[in-house]
N, C-alpha and C positions, 0 to 999 in steps of 0.2 A: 432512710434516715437523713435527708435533706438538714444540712446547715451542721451535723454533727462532725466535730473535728475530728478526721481520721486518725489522729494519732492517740487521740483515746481509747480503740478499740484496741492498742497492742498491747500484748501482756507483757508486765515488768518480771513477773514468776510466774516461773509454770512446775507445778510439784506432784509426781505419783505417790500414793501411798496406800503400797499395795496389799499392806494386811488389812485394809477400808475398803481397796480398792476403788481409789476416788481419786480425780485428777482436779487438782487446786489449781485457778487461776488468778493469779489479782493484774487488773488492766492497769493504764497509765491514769484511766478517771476515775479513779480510785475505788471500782468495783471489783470483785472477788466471789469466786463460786465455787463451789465445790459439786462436779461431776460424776457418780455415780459410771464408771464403768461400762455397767448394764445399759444405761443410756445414752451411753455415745455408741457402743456398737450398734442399737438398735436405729436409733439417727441417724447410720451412717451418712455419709452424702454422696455413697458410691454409686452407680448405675445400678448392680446388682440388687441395692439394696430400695433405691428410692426408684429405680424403673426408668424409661425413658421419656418418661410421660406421667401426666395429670392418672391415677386409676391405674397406673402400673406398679405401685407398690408393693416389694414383696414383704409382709409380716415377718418378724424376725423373733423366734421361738424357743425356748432354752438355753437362752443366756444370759443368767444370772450369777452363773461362778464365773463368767468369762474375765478373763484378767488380761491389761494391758504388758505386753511383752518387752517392748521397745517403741522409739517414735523417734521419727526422722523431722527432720527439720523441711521443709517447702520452700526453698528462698526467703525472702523476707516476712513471709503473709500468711505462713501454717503450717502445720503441722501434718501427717502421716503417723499415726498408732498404728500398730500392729497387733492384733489381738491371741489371744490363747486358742481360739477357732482357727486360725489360719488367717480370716479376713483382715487383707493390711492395702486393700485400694481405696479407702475415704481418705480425701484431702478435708482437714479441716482447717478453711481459714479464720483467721481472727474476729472477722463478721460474723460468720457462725458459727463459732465458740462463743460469743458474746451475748449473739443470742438463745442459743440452747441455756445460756445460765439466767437469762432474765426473764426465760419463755418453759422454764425446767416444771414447776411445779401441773400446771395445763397438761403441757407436752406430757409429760409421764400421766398421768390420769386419761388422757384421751386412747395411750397406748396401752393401759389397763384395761379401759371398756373394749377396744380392737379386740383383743388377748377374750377376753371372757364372752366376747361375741362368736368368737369359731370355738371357743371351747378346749384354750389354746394353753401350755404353762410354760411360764419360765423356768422350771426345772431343767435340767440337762438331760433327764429320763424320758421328759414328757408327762411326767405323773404330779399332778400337783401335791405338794407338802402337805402332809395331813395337819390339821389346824393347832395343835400341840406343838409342831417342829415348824409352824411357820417364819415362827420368829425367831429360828435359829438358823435355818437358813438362808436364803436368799435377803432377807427383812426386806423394810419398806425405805422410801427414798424421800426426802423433805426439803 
């Protein structure tokens, strides 16, 4: 993002709210997103999770109840969530927090088709929701 002013990408707020389970950000250029949970654990940017490499991605698979626990601060530039799995090694900086919010709607839809290509659920059972309790559990993300 050439010629973008770095100091627009920090966030002024940063809010959990964990009966949503959504992490609110509003940056200094006056953008604001609201982050599903689900989709920052599966974005992590951890090695474990994005590989070490182009094609080393590990799919990340029933976690839709996952709840963020705590979150540590990174020095000036990001953040560390710690989630209700145990997984607390993504650093998320402010660049890509900014982006997962302005890249969220794609992003989640590409990790939908992943998901329903191995035949995969976001359940925590591994069982997908029968179409009746779909919407009462996990729901969908906008």
């Amino acid at each position: 993002m050439a010629g973008l002013d770095p100091r627009a990408v920090i966030p002024t707020e940063i809010k959990l709210h964990q009966s949503s389970r959504l992490l609110e950000l509003t940056f200094a250029d006056g953008s604001s997103y609201r982050l599903p949970y689900e989709f920052l654990r599966v974005y992590s940017p951890s090695a474990d999770v994005r590989g070490h490499g182009p094609g080393q991605e590990t799919l990340q698979v029933g976690k839709c109840q996952v709840t963020i626990t705590d979150v540590e601060a990174v020095g000036h530039y990001a953040i560390r969530p710690k989630f209700s799995d145990g997984h607390d090694t993504g650093i998320y900086s402010w660049d890509y927090l900014h982006e997962l919010g302005q890249r969220q709607e794609p992003m989640w839809q590409q990790y939908l088709e992943r998901m329903r290509a191995v035949g995969a659920s976001r359940e925590p059972d591994g069982n997908p929701a029968p179409p009746a309790a779909a919407a009462h559990s996990c729901g969908h993300h906008h």
